[in-house]
C-alpha positions as CSV (number, residue, x, y, z in Angstrom):
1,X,-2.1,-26.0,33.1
2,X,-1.9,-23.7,30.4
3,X,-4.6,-25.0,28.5
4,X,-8.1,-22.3,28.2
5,X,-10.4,-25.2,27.5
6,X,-11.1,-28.8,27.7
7,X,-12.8,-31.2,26.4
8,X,-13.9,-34.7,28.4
9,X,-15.4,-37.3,26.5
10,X,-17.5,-39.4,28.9
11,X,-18.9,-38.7,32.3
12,X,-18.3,-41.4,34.3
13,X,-16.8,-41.5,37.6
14,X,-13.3,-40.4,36.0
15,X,-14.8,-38.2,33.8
16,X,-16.4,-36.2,36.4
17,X,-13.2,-36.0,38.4
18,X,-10.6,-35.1,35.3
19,X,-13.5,-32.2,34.9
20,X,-13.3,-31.2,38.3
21,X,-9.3,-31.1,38.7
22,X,-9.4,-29.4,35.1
23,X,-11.7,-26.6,36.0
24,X,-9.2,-26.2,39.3
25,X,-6.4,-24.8,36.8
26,X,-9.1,-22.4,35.7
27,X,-10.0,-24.1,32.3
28,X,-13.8,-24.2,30.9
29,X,-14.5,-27.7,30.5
30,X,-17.2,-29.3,28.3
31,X,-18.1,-32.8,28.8
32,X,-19.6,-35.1,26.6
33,X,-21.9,-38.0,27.6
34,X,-23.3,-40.6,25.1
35,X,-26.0,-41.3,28.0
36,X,-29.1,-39.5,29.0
37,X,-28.0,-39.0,32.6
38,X,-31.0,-39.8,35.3
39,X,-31.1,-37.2,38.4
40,X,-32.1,-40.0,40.3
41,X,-29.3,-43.3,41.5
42,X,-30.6,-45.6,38.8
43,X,-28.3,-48.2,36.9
44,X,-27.1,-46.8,33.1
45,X,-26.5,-48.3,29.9
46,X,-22.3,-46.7,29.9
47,X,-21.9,-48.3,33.3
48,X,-22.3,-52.3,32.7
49,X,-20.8,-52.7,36.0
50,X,-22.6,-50.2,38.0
51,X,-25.1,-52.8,40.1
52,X,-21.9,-54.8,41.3
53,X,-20.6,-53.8,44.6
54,X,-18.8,-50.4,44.8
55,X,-16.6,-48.6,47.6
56,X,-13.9,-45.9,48.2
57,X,-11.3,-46.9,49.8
58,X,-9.4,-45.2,52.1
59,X,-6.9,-43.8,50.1
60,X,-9.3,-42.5,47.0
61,X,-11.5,-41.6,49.5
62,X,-9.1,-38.9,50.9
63,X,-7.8,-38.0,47.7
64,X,-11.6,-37.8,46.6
65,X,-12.1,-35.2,49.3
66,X,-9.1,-32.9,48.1
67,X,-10.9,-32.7,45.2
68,X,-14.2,-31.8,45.9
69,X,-13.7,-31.0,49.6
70,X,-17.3,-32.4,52.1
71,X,-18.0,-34.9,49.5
72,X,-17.6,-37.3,52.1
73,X,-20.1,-35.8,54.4
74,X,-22.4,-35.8,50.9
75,X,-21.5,-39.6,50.6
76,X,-22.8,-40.0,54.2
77,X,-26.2,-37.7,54.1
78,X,-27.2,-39.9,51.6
79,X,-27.0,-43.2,53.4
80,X,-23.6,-44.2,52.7
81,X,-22.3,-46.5,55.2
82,X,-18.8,-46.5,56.8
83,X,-16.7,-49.4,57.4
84,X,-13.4,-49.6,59.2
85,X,-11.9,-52.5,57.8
86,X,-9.8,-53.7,60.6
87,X,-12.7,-54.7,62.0
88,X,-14.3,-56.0,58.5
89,X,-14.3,-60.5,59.0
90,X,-12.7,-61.4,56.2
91,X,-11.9,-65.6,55.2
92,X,-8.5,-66.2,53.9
93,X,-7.4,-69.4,52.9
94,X,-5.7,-70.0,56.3
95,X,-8.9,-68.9,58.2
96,X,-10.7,-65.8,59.2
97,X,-8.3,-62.8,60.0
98,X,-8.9,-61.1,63.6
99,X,-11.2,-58.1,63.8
100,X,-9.7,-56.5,66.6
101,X,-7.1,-53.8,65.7
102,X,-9.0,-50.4,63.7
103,X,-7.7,-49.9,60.8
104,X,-8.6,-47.7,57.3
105,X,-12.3,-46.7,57.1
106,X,-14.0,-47.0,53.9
107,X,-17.8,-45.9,52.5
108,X,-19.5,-48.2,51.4
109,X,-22.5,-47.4,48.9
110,X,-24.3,-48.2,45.5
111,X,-22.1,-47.0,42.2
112,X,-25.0,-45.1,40.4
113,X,-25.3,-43.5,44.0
114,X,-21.9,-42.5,44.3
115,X,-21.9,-41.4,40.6
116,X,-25.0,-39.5,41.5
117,X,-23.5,-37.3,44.0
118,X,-19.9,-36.9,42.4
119,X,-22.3,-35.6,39.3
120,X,-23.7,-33.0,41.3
121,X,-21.2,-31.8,43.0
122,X,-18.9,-31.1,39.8
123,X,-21.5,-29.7,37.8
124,X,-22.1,-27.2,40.3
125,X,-18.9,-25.3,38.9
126,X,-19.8,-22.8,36.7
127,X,-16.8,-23.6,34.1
128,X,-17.8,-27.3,34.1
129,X,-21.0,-27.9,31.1
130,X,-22.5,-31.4,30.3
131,X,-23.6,-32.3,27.5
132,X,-26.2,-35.1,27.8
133,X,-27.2,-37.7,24.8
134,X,-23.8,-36.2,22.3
135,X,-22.1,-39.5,21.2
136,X,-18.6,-38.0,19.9
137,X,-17.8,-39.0,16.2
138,X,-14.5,-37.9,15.1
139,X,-11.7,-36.1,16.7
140,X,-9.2,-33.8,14.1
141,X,-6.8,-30.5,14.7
142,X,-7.8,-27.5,13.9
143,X,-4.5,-25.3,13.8
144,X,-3.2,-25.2,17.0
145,X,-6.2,-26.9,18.8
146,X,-8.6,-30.1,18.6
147,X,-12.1,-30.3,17.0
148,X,-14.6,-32.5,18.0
149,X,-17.2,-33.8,15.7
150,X,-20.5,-35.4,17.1
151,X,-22.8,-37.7,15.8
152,X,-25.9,-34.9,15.7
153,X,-23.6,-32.7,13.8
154,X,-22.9,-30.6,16.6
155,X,-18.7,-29.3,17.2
156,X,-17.1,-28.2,19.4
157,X,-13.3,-27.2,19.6
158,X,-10.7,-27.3,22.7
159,X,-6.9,-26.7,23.8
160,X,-7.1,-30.5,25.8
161,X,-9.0,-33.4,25.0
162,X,-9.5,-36.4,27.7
163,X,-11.0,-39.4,26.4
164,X,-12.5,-41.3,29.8
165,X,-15.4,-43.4,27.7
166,X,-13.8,-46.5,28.8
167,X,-13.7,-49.9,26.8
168,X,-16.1,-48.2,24.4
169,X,-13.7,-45.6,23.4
170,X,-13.0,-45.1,19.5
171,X,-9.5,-43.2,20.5
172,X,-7.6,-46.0,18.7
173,X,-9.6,-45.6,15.5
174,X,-9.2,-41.2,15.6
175,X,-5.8,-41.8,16.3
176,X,-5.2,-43.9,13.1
177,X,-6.6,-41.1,11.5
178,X,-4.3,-38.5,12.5
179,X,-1.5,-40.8,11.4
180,X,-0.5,-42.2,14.9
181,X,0.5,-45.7,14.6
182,X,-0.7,-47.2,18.1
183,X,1.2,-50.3,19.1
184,X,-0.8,-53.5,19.9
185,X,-1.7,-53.2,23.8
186,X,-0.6,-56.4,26.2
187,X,-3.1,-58.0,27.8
188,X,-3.8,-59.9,30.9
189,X,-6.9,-62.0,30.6
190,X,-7.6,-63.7,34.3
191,X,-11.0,-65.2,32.8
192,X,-12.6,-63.2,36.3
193,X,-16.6,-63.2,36.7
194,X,-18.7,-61.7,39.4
195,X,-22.9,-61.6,39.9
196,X,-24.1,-59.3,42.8
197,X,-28.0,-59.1,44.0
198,X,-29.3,-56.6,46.0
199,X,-31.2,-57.6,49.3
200,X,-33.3,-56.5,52.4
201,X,-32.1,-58.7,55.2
202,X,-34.6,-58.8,57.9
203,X,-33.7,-58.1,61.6
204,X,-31.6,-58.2,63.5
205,X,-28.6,-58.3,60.8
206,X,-26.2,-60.6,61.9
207,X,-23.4,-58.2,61.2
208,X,-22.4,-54.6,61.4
209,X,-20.1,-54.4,58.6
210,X,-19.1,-56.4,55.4
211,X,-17.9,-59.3,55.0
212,X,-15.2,-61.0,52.7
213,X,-14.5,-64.3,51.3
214,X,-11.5,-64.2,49.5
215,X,-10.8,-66.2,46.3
216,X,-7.8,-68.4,46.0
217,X,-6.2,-70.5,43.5
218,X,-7.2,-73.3,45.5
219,X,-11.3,-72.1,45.9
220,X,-11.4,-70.2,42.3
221,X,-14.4,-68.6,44.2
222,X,-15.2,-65.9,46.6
223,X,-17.9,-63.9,47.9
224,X,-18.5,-60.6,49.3
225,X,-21.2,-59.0,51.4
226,X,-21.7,-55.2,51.5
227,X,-24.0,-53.0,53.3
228,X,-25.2,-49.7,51.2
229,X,-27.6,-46.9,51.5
230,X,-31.1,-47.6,52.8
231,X,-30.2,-50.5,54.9
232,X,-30.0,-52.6,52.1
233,X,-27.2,-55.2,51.5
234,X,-25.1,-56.0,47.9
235,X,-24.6,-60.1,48.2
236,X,-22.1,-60.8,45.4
237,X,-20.1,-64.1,44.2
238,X,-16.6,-64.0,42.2
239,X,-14.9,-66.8,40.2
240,X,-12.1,-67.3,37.8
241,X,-12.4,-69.6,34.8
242,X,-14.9,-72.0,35.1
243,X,-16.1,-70.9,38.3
244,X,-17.7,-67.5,37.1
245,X,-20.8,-67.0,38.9
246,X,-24.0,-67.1,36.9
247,X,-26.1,-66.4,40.2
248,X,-25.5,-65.3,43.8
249,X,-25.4,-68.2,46.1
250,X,-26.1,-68.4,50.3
251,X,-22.9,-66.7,51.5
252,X,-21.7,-68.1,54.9
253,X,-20.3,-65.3,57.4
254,X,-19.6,-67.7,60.7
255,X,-20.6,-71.0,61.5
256,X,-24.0,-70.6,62.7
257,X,-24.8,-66.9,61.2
258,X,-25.5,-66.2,57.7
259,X,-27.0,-63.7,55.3
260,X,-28.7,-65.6,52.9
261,X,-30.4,-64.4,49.7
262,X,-33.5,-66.8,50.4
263,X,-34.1,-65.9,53.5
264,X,-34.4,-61.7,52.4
265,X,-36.3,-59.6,50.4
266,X,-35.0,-59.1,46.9
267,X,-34.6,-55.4,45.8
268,X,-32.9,-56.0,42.5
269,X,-32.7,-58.5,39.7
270,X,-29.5,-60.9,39.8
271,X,-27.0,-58.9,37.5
272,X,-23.9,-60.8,36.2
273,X,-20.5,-59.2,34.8
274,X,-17.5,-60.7,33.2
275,X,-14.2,-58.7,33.3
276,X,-12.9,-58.7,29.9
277,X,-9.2,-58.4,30.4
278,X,-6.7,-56.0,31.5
279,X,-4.4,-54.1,28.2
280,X,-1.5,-52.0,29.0
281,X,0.1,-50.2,25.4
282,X,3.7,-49.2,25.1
283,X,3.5,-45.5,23.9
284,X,6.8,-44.1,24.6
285,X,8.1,-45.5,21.1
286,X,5.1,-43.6,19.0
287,X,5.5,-41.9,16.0
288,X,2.9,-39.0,14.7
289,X,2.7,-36.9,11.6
290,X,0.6,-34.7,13.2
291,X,1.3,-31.5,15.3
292,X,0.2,-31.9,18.4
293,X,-0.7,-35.6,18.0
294,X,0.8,-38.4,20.1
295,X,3.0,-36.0,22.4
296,X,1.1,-36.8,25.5
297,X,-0.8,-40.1,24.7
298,X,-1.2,-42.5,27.5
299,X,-3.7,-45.3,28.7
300,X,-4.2,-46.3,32.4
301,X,-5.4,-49.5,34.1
302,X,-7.9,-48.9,36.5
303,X,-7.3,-52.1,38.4
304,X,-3.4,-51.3,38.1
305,X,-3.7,-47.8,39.2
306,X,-6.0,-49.2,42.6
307,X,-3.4,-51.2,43.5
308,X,-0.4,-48.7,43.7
309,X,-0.4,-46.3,46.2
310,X,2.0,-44.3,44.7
311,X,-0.8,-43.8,41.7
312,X,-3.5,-43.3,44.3
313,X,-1.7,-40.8,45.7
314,X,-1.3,-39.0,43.1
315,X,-5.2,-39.1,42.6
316,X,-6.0,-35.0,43.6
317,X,-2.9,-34.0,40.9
318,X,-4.2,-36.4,38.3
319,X,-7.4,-37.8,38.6
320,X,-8.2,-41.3,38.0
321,X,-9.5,-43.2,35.2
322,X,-11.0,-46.2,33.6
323,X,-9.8,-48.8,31.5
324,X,-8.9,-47.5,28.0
325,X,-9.0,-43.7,29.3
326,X,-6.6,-41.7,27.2
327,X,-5.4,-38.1,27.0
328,X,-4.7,-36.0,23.7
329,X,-3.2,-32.5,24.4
């Protein structure tokens, strides 16, 4: 990349990461978080769904390492928990699939944990600075390059802007402003719902890994159980339409062993999420008045892009990001 600097608005798990493979070209990145950022694993404001269960899976997890190479061994110091998932029980509709064969390890941990660590190991490049609390305003070019306007009155100015602040993101709005007409997006609405609760199970567990109940169009309702850092376990429900859990229920794992929420030691309050839809926006037909504007605008599906490999793969070259996250160069 040619580009000297770069701007990253929002410093999320894709934020971090588009800082980290931005710096790699040998850019000086600035990143802008609405958030006061914690240095300890708590739950934010920017991240509604950070208390609902979190892993890497195999394939991010590798490309995750390319990036910021021992972040894995990080992941693990900190009580991360591996899980090979050939070996994970998991309940289909046709019964429980066998747990013999290995297969793909994953780590299993808490989100604002993972986000934690990513966070410190990206801001320990030089060429990478966060600014903490800066809620960005307005975005305009300035000649050949973008300026970006924050609500505190501060600027700042940059050869490549990313916009990674997910469904809050105001990039639709700017680019109106700069005269880009931005085509209504598509939208996939599967009405989905989850509630997770974190939990102390006392001994012995019944189980050494997770454990997944998959929803079906015949259930409408799943359930998943994840062990995370400090022995503790994420109990969470799914639904579609109107079986959208309000509150984590006893999850079965076999027929005479169970992990059940009234039986353990709370270590979090019940937290609910809906999942608002999935949009997807035509932008190879835009038009721009601006220089510069609209040339290399595109929006990625974070639930899309998990399930294609070929994206995934593509993870250390172009880093991932969430819903709504856009790029202006």
């Amino acid at each position: 990349m040619s580009h000297r600097s770069a701007v990253v608005i929002g410093a999320g798990f894709a934020g971090l990461l588009t800082a980290a493979a931005a710096a790699q070209t040998g850019a000086r990145v600035t990143v802008f978080e609405r958030d006061r950022l914690s240095d300890a694993p708590d739950p934010r404001h920017g991240v509604p769904q950070g208390e609902q269960p979190h892993v890497l899976l195999h394939r991010g997890l590798r490309a995750l390492e390319s990036l910021l190479p021992g972040v894995e061994r990080d992941l693990l110091d900190v009580g991360g928990v591996k899980i090979n998932t050939g070996r994970m029980p998991w309940l289909s509709p046709y019964g429980w699939f066998p747990v013999d064969p290995p297969s793909y390890e994953i780590v299993s941990l808490t989100r604002p944990l993972l986000e934690l660590v990513v966070r410190r190991r990206v801001l320990a490049d030089e060429s990478i600075d966060l600014r903490q609390g800066a809620r960005v305003s307005s975005l305009a070019r300035a000649g050949q390059r973008w300026e970006i306007q924050c609500a505190d009155g501060s600027a700042a100015f940059a050869d490549l802007v990313v916009d990674a602040s997910g469904r809050s993101s105001r990039l639709r709005h700017w680019l109106d402003e700069l005269g880009v007409a931005v085509p209504e997006p598509a939208t996939v609405d599967a009405k989905l719902g989850y509630a997770a609760r974190r939990y102390r199970a006392p001994a012995p567990v019944p189980l050494r890994s997770g454990v997944v109940i998959a929803a079906s169009p015949y259930t409408e309702a799943g359930a998943l159980v994840l062990p995370v850092e400090n022995q503790d376990w994420l109990v969470g429900a799914v639904g579609y339409g109107s079986k959208r859990p309000r509150a984590t229920r006893p999850i079965p794992i076999s027929d005479n062993c169970a992990i059940r929420p009234s039986q353990s030691w709370p270590q979090s309050s019940n937290r609910s999420a809906t999942w608002p839809f999935t949009a997807r926006r035509a932008t190879d037909g835009m038009r721009t008045a601006t220089p510069g504007a609209g040339r290399s605008v595109c929006w990625w599906s974070a639930m899309r892009c998990a399930r294609s490999t070929r994206s995934t793969a593509k993870a250390s070259r172009s880093p991932p990001v969430r819903p709504s996250s856009s790029g202006l160069s």
